[in-house]
N, C-alpha and C positions, 0 to 999 in steps of 0.2 A: 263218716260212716264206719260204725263196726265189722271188722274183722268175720270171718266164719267161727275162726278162733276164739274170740272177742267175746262173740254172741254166744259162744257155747258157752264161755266162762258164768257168763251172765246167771245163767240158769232160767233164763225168762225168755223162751220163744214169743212173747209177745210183744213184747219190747221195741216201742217203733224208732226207727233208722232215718238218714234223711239221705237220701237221691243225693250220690256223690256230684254227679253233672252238675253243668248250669242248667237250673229248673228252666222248664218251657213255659212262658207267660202269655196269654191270649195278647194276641197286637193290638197294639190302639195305633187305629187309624183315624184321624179325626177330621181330615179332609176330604172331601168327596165331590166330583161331577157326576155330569149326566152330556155322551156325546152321542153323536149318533153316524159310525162309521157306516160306510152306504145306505146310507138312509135307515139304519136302525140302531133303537135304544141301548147303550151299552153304561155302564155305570161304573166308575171306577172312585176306590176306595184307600188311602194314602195315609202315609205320614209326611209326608211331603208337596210344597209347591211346586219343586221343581218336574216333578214325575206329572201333575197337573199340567203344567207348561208344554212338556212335551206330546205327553197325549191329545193337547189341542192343536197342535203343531201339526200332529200326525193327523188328527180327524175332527179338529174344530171347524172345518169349513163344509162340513157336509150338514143337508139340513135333513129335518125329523121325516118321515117316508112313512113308515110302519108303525102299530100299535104294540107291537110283540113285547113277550115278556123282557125286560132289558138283562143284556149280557152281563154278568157280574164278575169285574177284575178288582184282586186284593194286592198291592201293592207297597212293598215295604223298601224303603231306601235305607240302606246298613251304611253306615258310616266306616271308613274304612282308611287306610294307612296306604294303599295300594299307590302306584302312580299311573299306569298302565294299563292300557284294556284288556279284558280276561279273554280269554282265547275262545274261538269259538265252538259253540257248544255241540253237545253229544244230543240226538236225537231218539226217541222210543215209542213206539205206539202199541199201547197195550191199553186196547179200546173198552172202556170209553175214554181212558186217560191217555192224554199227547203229555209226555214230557219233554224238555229240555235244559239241557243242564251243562254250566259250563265250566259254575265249581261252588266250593259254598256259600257264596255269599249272590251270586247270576243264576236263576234258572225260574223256572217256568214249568206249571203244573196244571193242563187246563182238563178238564171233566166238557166232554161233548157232548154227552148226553143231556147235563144241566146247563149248558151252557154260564160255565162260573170258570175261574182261573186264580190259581196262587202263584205271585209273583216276586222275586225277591232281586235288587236289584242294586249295588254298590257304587258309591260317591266316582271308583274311577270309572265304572261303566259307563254312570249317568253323563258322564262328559264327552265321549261318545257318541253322538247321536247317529251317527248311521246304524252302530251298534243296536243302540235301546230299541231302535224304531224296526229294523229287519227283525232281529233274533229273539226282543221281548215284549215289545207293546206290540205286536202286530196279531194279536192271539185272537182279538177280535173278530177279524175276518175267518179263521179257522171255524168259529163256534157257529157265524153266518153259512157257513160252507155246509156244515153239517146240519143247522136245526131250519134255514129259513129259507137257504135260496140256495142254486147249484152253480157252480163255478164255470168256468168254459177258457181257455187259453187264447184268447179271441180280442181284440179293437170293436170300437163300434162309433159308423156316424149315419145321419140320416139326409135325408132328402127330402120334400114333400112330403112329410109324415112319414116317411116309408126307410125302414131299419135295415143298414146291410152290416151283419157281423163279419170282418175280419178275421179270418183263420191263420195260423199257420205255426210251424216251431219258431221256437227264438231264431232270430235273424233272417226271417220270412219277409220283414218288411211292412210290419202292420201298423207300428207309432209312425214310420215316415208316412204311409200312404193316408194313415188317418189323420196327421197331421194336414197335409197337403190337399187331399179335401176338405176340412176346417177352413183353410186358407181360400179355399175354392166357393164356400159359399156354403159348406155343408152344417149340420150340428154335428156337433163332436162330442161322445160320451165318455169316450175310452179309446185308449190305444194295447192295452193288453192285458186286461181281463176285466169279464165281464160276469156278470151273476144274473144266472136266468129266476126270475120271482112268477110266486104265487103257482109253483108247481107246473110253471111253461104253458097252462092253459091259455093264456093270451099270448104268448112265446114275448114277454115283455124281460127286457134286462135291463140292467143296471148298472153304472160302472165309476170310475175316477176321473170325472170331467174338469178335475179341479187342478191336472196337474199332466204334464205331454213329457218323455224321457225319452232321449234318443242317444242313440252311438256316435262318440265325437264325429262320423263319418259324416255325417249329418248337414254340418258347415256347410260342405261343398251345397248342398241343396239348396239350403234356406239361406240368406244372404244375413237376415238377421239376428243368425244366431254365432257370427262369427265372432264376437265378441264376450258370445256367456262362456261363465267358466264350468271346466271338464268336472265334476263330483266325484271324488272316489266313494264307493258304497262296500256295504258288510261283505257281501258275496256276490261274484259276476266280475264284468269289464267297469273302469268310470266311464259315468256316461254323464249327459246334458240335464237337466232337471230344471224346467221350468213350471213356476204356476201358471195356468193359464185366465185367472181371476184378472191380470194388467195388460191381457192380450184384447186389445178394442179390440182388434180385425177380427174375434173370434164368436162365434155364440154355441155355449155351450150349454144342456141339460142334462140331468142323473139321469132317466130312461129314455128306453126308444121302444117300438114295438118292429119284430126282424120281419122282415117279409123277405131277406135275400140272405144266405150264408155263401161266401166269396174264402175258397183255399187261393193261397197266394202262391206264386210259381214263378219267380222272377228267372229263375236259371235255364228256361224251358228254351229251346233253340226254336228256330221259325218263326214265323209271323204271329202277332199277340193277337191272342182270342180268347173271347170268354166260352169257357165250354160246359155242360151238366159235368157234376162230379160226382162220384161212386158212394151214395148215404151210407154205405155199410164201410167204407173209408172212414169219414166223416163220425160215424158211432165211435169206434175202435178208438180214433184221433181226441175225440173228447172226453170221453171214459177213462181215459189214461192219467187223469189226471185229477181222480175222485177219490177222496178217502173216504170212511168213516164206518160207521157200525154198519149191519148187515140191514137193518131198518132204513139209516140213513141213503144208504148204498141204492135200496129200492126206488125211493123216493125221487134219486137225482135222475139215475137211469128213464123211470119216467117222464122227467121233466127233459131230458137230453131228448126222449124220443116225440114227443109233443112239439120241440124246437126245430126239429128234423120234417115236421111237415112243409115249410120253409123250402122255398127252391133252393138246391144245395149247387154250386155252382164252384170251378176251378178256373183264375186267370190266370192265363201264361202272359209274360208282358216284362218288356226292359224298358218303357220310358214311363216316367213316371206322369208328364202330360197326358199321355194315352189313356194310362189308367185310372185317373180322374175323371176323363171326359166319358171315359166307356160305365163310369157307376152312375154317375150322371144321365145318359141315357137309358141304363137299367132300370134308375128309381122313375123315368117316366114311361115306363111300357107298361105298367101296368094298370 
């Protein structure tokens, strides 16, 4: 590229130059799926198998739910020199755009609004997977959050048709208790997070039936899991991770419809009892954990309130027998 200098010499301001950089060339992706992470259309677009691989890993076992338009991820694998996973990345919500970025060759650009995502992701990442699967394939479920269904911090199993969502913060106790019911005879949708669909009119969710995580603490409870091994993951404690797809004992399905919301209160002194819990609690508790445009915002908020018609209930309770037996007889009183 010429000089300022150069060009002056030239005498011909018209004189075309060529872009010192490395020119930017449209990607060719030439690979593509089609998955359907909670039950909805997402499509992803590759120069890579391996990225394929992993994205079925992460949401090949869920099946097609919805007819919605499919979420569209552009994926590019950089080939790189690195040895070492890139650090974890810097976060930005500058709505409608979520980025994530952990340097030039890791990050993450998704569009909320269109539900689309640009992804860029390097040979030492890709080897990684707790990496790829938290910090860069998981974009899917954000775009869901925002265009189709609303999120909730919540487990979910049922009963006789009849749906009790699990509340509470991390370390409440909702994968063991939903576990343990599963094991009790229950369906098990979810143990910690659920997506309320179809704007909560039916107050119907949806969840991760395909896969139970617990805190190594866990062991002491369940006899059979003394032997899986501990996970480390991208962010949090390691914890336990099993599919639940080779658990006979279990029957599991994507939705349930709620007729009970259950806050969990293990640390509560006194005799365990299930008690009404305060909806305007319950609002606050759920909302907290909502993002997206002011549009988007509206929609959940509705749907969070539509899910609130639901008996909102608080257990206080330290045996985990008990509180088995007490949802058990909740799901038959009605």
């Amino acid at each position: 590229m010429l000089t300022i200098e150069q060009t002056e010499r030239t005498g011909d301001p018209t004189q075309e130059t060529l872009f010192s950089g490395r020119m930017i060339e449209p990607l060719e992706l030439p690979l593509s799926a089609t998955y359907y992470p909670l039950g909805f259309p997402a499509e992803v677009r590759t120069n890579s198998r391996e990225v394929l691989e992993e994205f079925a890993a992460l949401w090949g076992m869920f099946r097609k739910q919805r007819e919605t338009e499919p979420i569209r991820c552009d994926v590019q694998l950089i080939e790189d020199a690195a040895e070492t996973c890139p650090p974890a990345p810097e976060y930005r919500l500058m709505l409608p755009l979520v980025t994530s970025i952990a340097d030039a060759n890791n990050y993450c650009i998704a569009d909320l609004d269109r539900a689309q995502a640009k992804i860029a992701v390097s040979r030492a990442a890709l080897r990684c997977q707790s990496y790829v699967r938290h910090f860069l394939f998981g974009v899917p479920a954000c775009c869901i959050a925002t265009n189709h269904a609303t999120p909730v911090h919540a487990g979910c199993v049922s009963l006789n048709c009849r749906g009790v969502l699990l509340c509470g913060d991390s370390g409440a106790g909702k994968s063991t208790l939903a576990y343990a019911c599963a094991r009790a005879g229950f369906t098990y949708i979810g143990d910690d997070g659920a997506y309320i669909l179809d704007g909560g009119a039916r107050r119907v969710v949806t969840g991760n039936c395909q896969q139970v995580r617990f805190r190594p603490a866990a062991r002491e409870l369940f006899p059979e899991l003394s032997a899986c091994a501990i996970a480390p993951r991208a962010v949090g404690k390691p914890s336990i991770e099993l599919p639940t797809a080779p658990m006979e004992h279990l029957t599991c399905a994507q939705t349930a419809r709620v007729d009970f919301i259950v806050f969990l209160n293990r640390s509560a002194a006194g005799s365990p009892e299930l008690v009404p819990f305060s909806k305007e609690w319950a609002r606050l508790s759920m909302r907290r954990v909502l993002y997206g445009t002011k549009e988007s915002l509206a929609r959940q908020y509705e749907a969070i309130e539509r899910l609130l018609s639901a008996e909102v209930l608080e257990m206080r309770y330290t045996s985990l027998g008990w509180a088995v037996d007490r949802l058990r007889s909740l799901t038959a009183s009605l």
